[in-house]
C-alpha positions as CSV (number, residue, x, y, z in Angstrom):
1,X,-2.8,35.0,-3.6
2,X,-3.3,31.1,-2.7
3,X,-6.7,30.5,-1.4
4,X,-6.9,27.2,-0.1
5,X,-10.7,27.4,1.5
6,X,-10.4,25.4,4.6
7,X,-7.7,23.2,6.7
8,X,-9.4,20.5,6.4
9,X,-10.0,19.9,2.3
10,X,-6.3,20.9,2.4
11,X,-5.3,18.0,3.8
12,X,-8.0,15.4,2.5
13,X,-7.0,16.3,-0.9
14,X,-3.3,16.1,0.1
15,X,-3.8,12.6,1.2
16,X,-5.6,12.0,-1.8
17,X,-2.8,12.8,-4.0
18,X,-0.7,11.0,-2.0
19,X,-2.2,7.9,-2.1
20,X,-3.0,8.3,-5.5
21,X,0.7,8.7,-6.6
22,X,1.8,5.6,-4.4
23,X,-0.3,3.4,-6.4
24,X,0.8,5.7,-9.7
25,X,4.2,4.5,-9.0
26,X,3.4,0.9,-7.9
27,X,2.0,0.8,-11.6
28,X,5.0,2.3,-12.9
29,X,7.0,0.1,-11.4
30,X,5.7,-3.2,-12.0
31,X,5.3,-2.0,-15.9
32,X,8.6,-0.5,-16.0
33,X,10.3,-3.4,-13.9
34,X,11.6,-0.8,-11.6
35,X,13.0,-3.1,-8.6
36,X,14.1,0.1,-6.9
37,X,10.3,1.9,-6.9
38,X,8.6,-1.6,-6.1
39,X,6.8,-2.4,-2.4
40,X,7.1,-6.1,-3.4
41,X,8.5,-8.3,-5.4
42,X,6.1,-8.1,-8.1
43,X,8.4,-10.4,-10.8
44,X,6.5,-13.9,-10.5
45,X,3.3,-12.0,-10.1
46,X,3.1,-8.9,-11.8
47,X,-0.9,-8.3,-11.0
48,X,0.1,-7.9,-7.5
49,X,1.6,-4.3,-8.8
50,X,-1.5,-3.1,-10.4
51,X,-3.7,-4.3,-7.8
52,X,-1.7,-2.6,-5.7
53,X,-1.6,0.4,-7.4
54,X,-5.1,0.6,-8.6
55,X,-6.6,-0.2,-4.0
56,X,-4.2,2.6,-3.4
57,X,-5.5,5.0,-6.1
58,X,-9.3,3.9,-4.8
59,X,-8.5,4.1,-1.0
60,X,-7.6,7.8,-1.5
61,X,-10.2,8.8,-3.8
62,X,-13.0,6.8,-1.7
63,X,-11.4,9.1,1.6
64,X,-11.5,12.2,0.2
65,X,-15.5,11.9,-1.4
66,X,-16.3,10.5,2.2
67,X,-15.0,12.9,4.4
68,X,-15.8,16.0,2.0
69,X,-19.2,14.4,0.6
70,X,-21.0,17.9,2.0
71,X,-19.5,20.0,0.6
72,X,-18.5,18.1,-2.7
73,X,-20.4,20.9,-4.9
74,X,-19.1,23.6,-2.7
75,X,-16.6,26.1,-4.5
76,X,-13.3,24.7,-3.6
77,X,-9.1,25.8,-4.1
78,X,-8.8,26.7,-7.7
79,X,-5.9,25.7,-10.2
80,X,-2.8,27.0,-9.0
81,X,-3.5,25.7,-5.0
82,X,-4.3,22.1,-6.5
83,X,-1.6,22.5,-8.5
84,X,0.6,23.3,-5.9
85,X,-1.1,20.5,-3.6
86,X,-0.4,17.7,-6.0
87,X,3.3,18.7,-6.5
88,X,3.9,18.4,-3.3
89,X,2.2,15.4,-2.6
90,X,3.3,13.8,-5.3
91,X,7.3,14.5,-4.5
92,X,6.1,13.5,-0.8
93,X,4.7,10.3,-2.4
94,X,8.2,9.7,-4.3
95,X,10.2,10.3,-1.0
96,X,8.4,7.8,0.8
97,X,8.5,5.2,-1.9
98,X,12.3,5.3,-2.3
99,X,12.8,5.3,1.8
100,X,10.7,2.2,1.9
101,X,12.0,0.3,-0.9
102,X,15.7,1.0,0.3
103,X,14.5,-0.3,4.0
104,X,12.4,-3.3,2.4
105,X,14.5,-4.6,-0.5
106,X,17.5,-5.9,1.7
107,X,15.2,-7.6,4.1
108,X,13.1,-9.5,1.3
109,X,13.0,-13.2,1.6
110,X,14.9,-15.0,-1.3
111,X,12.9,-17.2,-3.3
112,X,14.4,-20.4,-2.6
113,X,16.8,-21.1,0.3
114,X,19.7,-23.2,-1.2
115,X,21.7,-25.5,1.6
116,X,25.2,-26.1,1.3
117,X,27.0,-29.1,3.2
118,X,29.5,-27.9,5.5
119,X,32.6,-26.4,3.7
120,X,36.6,-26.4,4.1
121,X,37.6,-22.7,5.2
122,X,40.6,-21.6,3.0
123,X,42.4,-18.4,3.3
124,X,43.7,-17.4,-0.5
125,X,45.8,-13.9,-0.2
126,X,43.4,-10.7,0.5
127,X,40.0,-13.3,0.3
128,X,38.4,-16.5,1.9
129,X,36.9,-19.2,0.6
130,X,34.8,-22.9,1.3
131,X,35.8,-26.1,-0.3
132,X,32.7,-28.0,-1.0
133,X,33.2,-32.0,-1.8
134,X,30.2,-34.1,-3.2
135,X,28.7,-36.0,-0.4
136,X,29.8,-39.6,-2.9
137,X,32.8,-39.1,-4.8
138,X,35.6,-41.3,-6.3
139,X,39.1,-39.0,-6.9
140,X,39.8,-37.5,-9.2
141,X,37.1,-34.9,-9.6
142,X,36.3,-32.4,-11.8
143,X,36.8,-28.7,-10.1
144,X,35.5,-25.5,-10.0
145,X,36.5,-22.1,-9.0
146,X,33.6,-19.7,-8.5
147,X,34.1,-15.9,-7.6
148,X,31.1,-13.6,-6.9
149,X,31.1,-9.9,-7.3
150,X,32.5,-7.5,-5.1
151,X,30.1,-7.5,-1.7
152,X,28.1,-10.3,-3.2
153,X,29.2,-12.6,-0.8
154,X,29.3,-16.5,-1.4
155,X,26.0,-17.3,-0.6
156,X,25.3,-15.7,-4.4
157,X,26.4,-18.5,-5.5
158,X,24.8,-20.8,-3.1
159,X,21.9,-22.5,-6.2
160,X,25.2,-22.8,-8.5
161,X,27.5,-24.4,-6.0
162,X,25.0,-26.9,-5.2
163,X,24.2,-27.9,-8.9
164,X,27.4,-28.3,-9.7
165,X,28.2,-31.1,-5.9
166,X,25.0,-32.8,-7.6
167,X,27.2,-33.1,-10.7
168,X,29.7,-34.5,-8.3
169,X,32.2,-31.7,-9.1
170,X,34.8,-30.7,-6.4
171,X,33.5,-26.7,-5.8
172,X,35.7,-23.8,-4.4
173,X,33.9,-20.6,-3.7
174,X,36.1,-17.8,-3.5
175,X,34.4,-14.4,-1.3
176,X,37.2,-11.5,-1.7
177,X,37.3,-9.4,1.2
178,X,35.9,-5.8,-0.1
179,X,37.8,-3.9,2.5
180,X,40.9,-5.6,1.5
181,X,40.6,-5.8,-2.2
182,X,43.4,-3.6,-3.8
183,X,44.9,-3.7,-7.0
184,X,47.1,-5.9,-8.0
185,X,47.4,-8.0,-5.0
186,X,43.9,-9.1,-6.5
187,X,45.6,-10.5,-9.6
188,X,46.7,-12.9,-7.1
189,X,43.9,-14.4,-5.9
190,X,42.5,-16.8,-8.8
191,X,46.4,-18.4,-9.4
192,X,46.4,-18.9,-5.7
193,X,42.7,-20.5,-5.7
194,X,43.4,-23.1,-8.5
195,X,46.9,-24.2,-7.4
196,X,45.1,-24.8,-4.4
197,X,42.5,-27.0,-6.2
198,X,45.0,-28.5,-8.6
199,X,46.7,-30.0,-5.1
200,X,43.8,-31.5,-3.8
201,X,44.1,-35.5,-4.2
202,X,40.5,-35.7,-4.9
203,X,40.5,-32.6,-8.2
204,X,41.8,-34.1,-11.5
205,X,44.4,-31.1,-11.9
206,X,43.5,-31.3,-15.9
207,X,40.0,-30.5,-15.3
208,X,39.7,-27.1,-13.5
209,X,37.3,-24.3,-14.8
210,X,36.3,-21.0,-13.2
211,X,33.3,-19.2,-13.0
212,X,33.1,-15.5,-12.2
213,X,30.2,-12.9,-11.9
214,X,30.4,-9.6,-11.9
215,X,33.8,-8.0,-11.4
216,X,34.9,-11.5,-10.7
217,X,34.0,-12.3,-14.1
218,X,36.7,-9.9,-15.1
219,X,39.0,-11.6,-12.3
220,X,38.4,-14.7,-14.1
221,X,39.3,-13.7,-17.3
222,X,42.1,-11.9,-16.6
223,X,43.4,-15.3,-14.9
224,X,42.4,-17.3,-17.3
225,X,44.7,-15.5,-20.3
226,X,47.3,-16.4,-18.5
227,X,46.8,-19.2,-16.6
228,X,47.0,-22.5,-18.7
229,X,45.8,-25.0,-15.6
230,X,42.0,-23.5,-16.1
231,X,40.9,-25.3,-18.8
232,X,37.5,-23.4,-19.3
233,X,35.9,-20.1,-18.3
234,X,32.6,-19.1,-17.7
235,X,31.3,-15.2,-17.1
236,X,28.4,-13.9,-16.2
237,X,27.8,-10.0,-16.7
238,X,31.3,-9.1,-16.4
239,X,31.7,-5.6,-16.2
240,X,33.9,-4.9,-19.2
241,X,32.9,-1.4,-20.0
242,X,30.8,-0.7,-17.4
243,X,27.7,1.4,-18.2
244,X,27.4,5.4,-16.4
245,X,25.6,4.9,-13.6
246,X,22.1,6.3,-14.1
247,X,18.1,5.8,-13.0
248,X,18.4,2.9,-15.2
249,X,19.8,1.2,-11.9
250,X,16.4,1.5,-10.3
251,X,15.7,-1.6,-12.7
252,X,18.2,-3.6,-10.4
253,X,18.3,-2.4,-6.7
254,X,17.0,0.7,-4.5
255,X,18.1,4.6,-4.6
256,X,19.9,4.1,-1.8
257,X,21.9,0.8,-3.3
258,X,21.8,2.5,-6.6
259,X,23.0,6.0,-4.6
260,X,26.0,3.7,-3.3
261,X,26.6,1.6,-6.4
262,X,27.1,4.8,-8.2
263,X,29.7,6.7,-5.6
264,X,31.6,3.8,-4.7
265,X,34.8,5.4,-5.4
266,X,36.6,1.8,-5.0
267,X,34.7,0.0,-7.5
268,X,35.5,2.6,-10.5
269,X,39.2,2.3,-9.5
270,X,39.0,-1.4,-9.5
271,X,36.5,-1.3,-12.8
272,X,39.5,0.9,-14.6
273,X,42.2,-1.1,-13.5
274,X,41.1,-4.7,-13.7
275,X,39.2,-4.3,-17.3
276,X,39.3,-7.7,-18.9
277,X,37.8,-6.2,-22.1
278,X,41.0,-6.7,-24.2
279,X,42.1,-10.4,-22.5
280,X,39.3,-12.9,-23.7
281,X,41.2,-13.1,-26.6
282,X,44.0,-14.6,-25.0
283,X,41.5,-17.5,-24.0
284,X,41.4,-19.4,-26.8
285,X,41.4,-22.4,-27.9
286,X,40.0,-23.1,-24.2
287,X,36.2,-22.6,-24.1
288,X,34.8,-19.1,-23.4
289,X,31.0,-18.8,-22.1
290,X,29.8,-15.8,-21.8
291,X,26.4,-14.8,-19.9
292,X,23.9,-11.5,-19.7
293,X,21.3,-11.1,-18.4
294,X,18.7,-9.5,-20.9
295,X,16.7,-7.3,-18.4
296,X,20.7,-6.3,-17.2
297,X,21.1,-2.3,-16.7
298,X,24.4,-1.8,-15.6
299,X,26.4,-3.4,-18.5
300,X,26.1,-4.3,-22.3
301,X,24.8,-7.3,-22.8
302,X,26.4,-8.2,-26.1
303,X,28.9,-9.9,-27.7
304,X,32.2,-8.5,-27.5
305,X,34.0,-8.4,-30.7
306,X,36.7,-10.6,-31.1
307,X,36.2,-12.9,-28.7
308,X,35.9,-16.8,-29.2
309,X,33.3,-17.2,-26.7
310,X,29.9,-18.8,-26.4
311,X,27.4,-15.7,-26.2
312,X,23.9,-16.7,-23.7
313,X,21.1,-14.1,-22.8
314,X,18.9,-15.3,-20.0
315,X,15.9,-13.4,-20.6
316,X,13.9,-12.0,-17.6
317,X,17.7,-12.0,-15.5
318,X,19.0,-8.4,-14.5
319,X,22.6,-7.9,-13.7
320,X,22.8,-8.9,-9.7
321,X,19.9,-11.9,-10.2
322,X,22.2,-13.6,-13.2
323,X,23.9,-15.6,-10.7
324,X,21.2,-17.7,-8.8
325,X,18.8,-17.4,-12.0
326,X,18.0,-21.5,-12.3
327,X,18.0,-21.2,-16.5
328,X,21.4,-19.7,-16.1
329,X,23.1,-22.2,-13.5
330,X,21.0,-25.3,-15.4
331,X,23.0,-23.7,-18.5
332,X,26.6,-23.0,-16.7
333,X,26.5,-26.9,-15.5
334,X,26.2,-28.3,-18.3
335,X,28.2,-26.4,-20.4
336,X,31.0,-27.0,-17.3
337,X,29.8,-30.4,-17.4
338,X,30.6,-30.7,-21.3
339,X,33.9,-29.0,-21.4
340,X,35.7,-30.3,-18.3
């Protein structure tokens, strides 16, 4: 029979476990680089996580002597009601930490705020897009297409865009509508984008590339085999062969992003049906540059076999911070900048 002496050590030693698994976890996280566990953003500073960790451990031990200092020596629950306590505090302690991080991850400040100047709204089939033009140009320009991931949105690509106007190339950002993305009318959408570009009197139609990230790395590709005005291509963590969606995601985004992510019945229809695996081959002799991120947990981030492409790892980059990671984009420009 459980024997757990008073109401009161009850609770002081529940809120000592706790505590003391919060800052377990912050620990874990911050070692682990487990965005989805993680109060902050602990990736610029990762002391931050054990400090956190280690005042959170302190602050519950330092309660629990203080308010049961009296009767510290006094007989108190024995094995199996600690036991019992610290389970349950500690799957209380993992609750909380995965409802916080999924409230607190979306509304996290980005690192750097990246202005655009205003852009041209285009419609192109089932998505939008902005025509950005350097602010001092002289036609004709260079071009490029960039496509984010699905529910990225173009603001993603915000650093990139803006690297590549200082480079005083003409820059169309394509944002596909993820309510209206079906298959194949999505096939549609890059042919539609460049032809666009290619009519612009200030783009050099012999010097259009396209950039994709994500599933709209696979986009690109796919376009690209068959489309002989985009004269190079550039990828970053397209999703090829996607990996099974497991706690490996916590590395990226929160449970409930991660929760989501994984039953997104859409995106594993569109995954099947759009893989691009067996069409960088088709690329060549146009340049191929393909990007991973080496801290990426939702796809491979090797060289596929076969392909003529130019294989990067951006070390410390994950799979959604690829795209505005400032070794990547410094790398995409001049690469762009070289082949168009």
């Amino acid at each position: 029979m459980l024997y757990f002496v008073s109401t009161q050590l009850t609770l002081c030693y529940l809120l000592f476990a706790f505590l003391s698994a919060l800052g377990i976890l912050q620990v874990v996280a911050v070692h682990y680089r487990l965005n989805g566990l993680a109060f902050l953003d602990y990736s610029e500073h990762p002391w931050m996580g054990y400090a956190l960790g280690a005042l959170l451990v302190l602050a519950g031990a330092a309660i629990y002597l203080v308010s049961q200092w009296p009767m510290i020596f006094a007989p108190g629950p024995a094995g199996a009601e600690l036991s019992l306590l610290f389970s349950a505090a500690a799957l209380c302690a993992a609750v909380f930490t995965l409802v916080l991080v999924s409230f607190l991850q979306p509304r996290r400040a980005p690192k750097s705020r990246v202005d655009l100047p205003p852009g041209r709204v285009v419609t192109i089939g089932p998505a939008k897009g902005y025509v950005y033009f350097p602010p001092e140009h002289t036609a004709p320009m260079p071009a490029v297409c960039l496509i984010c991931g699905l529910g990225a949105g173009c603001p993603s690509l915000a650093r990139l865009a803006r690297s590549l106007l200082e480079q005083r190339v003409v820059v169309l950002a394509v944002e596909p509508d993820a309510e209206s993305y079906t298959y194949p009318e999505i096939l549609a959408i890059l042919p539609a984008a460049v032809t666009l570009l290619a009519k612009l009197p200030e783009v050099d139609p012999q010097r259009i590339g396209v950039v994709g990230h994500d599933m709209g790395g696979d986009l690109a590709i796919r376009s690209a085999s068959v489309d002989k005005q985009i004269k190079a291509v550039a990828v970053m963590a397209p999703l090829l062969t996607e990996a099974s969606p497991s706690l490996d995601l916590l590395h990226e985004m929160s449970y409930w992003q991660a929760l989501r992510w994984a039953r997104d019945a859409k995106r594993e229809v569109l995954r099947a049906k759009l893989t691009a695996l067996e069409y960088g081959v088709k690329i060549a002799p146009r340049p191929l540059l393909l990007m991973h991120g080496a801290e990426d947990r939702i796809v491979a981030n090797a060289p596929v076999e076969g392909w003529s492409a130019q294989h990067v790892v951006i070390q410390d980059a994950g799979h959604l911070n690829l795209v505005d990671h400032p070794l990547a984009v410094q790398i995409i420009v001049q690469w762009l900048k070289e082949h168009l």
